[in-house]
N, C-alpha and C positions, 0 to 999 in steps of 0.2 A: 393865851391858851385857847379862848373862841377860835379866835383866827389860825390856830393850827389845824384847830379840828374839823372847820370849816373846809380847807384847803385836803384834810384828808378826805373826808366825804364828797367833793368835789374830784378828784383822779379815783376815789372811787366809781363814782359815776361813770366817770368816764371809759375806766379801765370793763366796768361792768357794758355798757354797751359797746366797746369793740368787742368783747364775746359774743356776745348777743349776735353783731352783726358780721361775725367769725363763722358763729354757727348756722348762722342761714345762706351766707354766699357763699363759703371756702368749699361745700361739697357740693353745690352746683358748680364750681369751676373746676374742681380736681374731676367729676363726673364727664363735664365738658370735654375739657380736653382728653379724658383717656379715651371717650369714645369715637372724638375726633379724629386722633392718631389713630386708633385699630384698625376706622373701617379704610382710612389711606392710607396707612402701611400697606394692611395684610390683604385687600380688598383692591385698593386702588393703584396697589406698588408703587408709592409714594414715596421716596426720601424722606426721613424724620426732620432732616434741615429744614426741607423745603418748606415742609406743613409746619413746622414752629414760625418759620418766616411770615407764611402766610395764614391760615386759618388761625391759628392760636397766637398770633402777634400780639395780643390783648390780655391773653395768659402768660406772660412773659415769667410769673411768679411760682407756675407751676411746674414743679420736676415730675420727670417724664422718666421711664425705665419700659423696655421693648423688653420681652423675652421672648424672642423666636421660634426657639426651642420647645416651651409647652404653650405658647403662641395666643400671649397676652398681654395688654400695655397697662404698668401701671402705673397713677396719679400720685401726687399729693405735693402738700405744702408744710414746709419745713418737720418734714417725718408727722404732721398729722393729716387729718383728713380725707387719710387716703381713699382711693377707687380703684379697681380692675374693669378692664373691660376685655374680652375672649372673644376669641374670633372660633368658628368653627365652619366648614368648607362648606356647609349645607345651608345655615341661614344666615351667615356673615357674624357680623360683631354684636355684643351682647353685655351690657353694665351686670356684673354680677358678683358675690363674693367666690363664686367655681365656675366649672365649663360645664358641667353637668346638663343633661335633659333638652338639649334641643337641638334631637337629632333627627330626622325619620327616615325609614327607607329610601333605596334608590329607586329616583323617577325615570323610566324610562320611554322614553318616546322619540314617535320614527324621525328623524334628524331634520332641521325646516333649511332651509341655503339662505344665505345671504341675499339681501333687493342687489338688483340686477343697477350697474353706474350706465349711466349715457348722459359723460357729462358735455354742461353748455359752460364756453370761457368765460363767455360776458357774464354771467352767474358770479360763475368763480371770483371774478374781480371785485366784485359785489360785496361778495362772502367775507374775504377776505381785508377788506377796508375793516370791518369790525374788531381786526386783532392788533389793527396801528393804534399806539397809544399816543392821545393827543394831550394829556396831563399824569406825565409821570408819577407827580403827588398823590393824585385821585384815578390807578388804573382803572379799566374795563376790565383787564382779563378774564377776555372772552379767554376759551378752552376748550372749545367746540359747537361748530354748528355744520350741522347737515340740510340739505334740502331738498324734500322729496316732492317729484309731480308725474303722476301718472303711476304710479308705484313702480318707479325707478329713482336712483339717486340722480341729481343735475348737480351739485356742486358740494364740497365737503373741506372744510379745511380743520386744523389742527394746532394747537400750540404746539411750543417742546415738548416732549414728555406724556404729552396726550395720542391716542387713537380712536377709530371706531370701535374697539372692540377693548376696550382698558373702559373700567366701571367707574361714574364720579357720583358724588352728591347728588340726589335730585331735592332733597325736603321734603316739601311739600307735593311736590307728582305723586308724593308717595299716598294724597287723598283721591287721586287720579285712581290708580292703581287697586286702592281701598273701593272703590264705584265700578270696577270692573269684578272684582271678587266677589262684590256684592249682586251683582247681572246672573252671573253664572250658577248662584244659591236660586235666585228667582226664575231661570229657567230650568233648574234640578227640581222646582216645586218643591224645595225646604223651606223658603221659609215666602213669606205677605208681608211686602216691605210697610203697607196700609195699615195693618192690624195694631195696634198696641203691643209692647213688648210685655211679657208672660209678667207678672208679679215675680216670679222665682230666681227671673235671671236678674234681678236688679236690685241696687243697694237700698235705693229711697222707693219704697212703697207706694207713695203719696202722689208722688208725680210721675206720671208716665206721659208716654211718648210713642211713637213708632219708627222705625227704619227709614221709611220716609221722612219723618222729620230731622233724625240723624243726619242724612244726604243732604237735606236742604239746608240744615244749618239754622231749623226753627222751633229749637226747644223751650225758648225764654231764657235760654243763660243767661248773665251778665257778663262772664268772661270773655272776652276778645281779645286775640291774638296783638291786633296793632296795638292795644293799649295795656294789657295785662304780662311785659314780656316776662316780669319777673315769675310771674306764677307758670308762664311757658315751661322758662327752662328748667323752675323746680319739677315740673314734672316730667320732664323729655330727659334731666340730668338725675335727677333726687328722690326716684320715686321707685317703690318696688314694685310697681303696679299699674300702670298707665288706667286700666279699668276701672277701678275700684277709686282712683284721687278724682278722677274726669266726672262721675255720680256725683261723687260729694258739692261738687262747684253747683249742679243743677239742685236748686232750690224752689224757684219760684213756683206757684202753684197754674192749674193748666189754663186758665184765663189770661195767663199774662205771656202765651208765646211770640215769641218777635224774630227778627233774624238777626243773628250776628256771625261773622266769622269767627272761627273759634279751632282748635285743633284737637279738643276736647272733645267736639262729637265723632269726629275720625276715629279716635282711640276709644271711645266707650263700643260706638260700631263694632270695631275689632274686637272687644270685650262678648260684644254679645253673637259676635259670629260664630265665636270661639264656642261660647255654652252650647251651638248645634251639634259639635260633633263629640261622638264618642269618646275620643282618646288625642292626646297632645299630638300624638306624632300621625294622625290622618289632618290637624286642623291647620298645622305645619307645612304639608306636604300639597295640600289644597291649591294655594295658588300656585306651586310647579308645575303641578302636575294636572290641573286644569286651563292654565291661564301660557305660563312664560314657558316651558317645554313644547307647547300647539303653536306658538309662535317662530317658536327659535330665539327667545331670551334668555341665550345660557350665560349671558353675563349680568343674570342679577339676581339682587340679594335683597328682599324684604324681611327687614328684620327686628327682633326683639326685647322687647324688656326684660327686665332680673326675674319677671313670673312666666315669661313664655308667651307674651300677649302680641301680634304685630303692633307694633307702632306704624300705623294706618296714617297717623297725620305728619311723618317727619321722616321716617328712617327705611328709604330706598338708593340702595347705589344698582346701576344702571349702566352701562355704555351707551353712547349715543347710537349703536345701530340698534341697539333692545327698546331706547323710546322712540325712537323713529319707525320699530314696526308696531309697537302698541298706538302711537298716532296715526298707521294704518287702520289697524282693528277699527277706530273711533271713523276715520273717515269714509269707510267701506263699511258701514252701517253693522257692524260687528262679526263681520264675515271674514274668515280665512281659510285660504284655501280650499275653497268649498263648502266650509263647517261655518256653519252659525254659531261660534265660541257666546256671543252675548245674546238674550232674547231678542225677537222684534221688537222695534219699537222702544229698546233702550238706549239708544246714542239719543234716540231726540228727547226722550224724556232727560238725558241726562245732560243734554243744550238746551234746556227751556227754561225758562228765570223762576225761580224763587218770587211766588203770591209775597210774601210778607218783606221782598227786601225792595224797599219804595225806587230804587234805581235798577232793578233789574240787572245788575252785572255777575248776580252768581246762581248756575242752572244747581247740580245734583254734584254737588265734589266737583265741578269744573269751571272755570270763569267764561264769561259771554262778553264780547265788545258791544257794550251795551252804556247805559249813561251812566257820568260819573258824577260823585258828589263835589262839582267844581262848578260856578256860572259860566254858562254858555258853551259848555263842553257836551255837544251829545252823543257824543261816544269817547268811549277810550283810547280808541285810534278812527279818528271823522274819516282819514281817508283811506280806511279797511273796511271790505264786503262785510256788512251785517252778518253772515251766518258762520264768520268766524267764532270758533270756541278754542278755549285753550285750558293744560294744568300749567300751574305758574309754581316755584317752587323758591324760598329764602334766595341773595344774592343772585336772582338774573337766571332761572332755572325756567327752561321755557319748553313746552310742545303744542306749536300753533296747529292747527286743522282748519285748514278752508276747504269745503265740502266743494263750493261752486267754481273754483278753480282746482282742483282736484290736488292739492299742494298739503304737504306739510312740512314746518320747520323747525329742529332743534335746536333752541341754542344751550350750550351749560360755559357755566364761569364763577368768577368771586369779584363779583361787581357789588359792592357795600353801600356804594351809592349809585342803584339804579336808575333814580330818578333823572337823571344827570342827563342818560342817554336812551335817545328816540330807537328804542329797538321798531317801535313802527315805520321808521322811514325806511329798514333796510328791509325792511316786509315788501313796503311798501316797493320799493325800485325793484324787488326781484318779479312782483305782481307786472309792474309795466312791462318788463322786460317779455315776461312769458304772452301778454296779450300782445307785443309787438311779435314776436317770433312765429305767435300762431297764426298773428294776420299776415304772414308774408308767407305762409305756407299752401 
């Protein structure tokens, strides 16, 4: 009789923590993947094969249902757990229980043309080596990359299915993006990136911080992104709130700032940007209508959480020509077309390394080819010009800016295993190619 009851409290157990560990993954992956599929459906006019195939190959468990019609994808696993996510034409896809509230007026502004191509072959050939897969097991798929110098295009290729002007992933650009929105507050003279954040707009009283230190990335979290991914995706998948969970993580008190990367401060950023403006739909309408309408970014989509918040650290679709003109903005010292869109003096402040991170490799939301924490590596790519800066974004999301060769280049893809391959070598041979072209001119 021991022995029975033993064996029952035993698959008790057990039965008890597969719930447990039921209820904390299955609605980060049904969240996953619905918002995976919405912003590549409806966003990136994706095939649902394709994107099961590829992004959600890992999700294989989760049933998926499109409605087109009131134009929303929804999750779940074996009828529980379910998720919606909503797409709406103004801020893209959205995890939510409805479609409600995140709309805002139409932006209108005088219409920007497309960068002008003159393209070079030798480039092209270049370019193009990046989309031969040399381990079909372990692809690159690369999916675009463009290459701009002198702010004209030289060389552009494309997968199947992809163009310049079709919107992909970027992730993480989307702290890039987050750092330009933030220029634009600071030259309207709303807010003092210096100053300590109000007591009013912030969850934890006790610890404060500034905007500044948001940018830099030196609050004293402990959360980091490389090493915390579970708590990532609870809050980029499982959270009604990106604002409000990303507070709760900042604990430690103001003596003990440090750097970390982290996606948490992007998203509280975006929290506290938000408490400037009056009403949802001007704090919505903000980066359109200040930032990717002045450019000609009409194919992208900064978008948000189930409260209406940007997700600042993760959630930007883009087409390669929309971040190859914002890697303009960044290289042209934040000037287009005549207009200062960013203050003075913000590109460099926003390539200067972070006091608090002992390697220097990260300025204001954007990465520096600067040292890495590896012996004998003193930079991230040794044979790239110093005053390269770049946003780097999940799987292989790149917009490089080299100031003193007057270049910039995008790559996007779903490279899982990035490490594998030298995107600096193909920097690197498009570099030689252009100081060869210009010495012979």
């Amino acid at each position: 009789m021991l022995e029975f009851f033993l064996i029952v409290i035993a698959f008790s157990l057990i039965a008890l923590s597969l719930y447990l560990l039921c209820q904390r993954f299955l609605p980060i992956a049904t969240g996953f993947a619905a918002k995976l599929m919405a912003s590549a459906f409806f966003i990136g006019l994706r095939e649902p094969v394709d994107v099961k195939k590829n992004e959600l190959k890992k999700a294989w468990f989760v049933k998926l249902r499109i409605n087109e019609k009131q134009g929303y994808v929804k999750a779940s696993v074996l009828g529980f757990f379910s998720k919606k996510c909503w797409y709406h034409p103004a801020t893209g896809c959205h995890l939510g229980e409805n479609s409600d509230g995140f709309s805002f007026p139409h932006v209108s502004v005088k219409p920007c043309d497309d960068l002008q191509a003159e393209y070079d072959s030798d480039i092209q050939k270049i370019v193009r080596k990046a989309f031969v897969e040399k381990d079909i097991k372990n692809p690159l798929n690369t999916r675009a990359i463009m290459v701009i110098h002198q702010d004209k295009i030289i060389a552009e290729n494309y997968a199947a299915g992809y163009g310049r002007d079709i919107p992909q992933a970027g992730w993480s650009l989307a702290k890039s993006i987050t750092n330009a929105v933030t220029g634009i507050l600071v030259k309207e003279k709303a807010i003092n990136i210096y100053e300590e954040i109000p007591k009013e707009k912030l969850l934890n009283k006790q610890h404060r911080y500034s905007i500044h230190q948001l940018l830099r990335m030196e609050t004293g979290l402990q959360f980091a992104d490389f090493h915390d991914k579970l708590k990532l995706a609870e809050m980029l998948f499982n959270q009604p709130d990106v604002f409000e969970f990303g507070q709760k993580l900042i604990q430690k008190p103001l003596e003990n700032f440090s750097w970390r990367y982290s996606s948490v401060h992007s998203n509280i950023l975006s929290g506290v940007i938000k408490s400037y403006f009056s009403s949802l739909e001007d704090y919505l309408a903000f980066p359109y209508q200040m930032l990717f309408r002045k450019l000609g970014m009409d194919n992208t989509y900064l978008e948000v959480d189930p409260g209406g918040n940007f997700v600042g650290s993760s959630f930007v679709y883009a087409s390669p020509m929309d971040y190859a003109k914002f890697g303009l903005l960044y290289l042209n010292d934040g000037k287009w077309n005549g207009e200062q869109i960013l203050p003075e003096g913000w590109v460099e402040y926003s390539r200067s390394p972070s006091q608090l991170d002992k390697y220097g490799q990260y300025g204001a939301h954007f990465w520096k080819n600067a040292k890495m924490p590896v012996p004998g590596k003193t930079r991230h790519w040794p044979n790239l010009p110093n005053d390269l800066f770049y946003a780097s974004g999940y799987q292989g999301q790149n917009i490089i800016i080299i100031p003193s060769k007057k270049t910039v280049i995008v790559r996007l893809g779903l490279t899982f295993d990035y490490e594998r391959w030298n995107f600096g070598e193909m920097v690197e041979d498009i570099l030689i190619h252009l100081r060869g072209a210009n010495n012979t001119k």
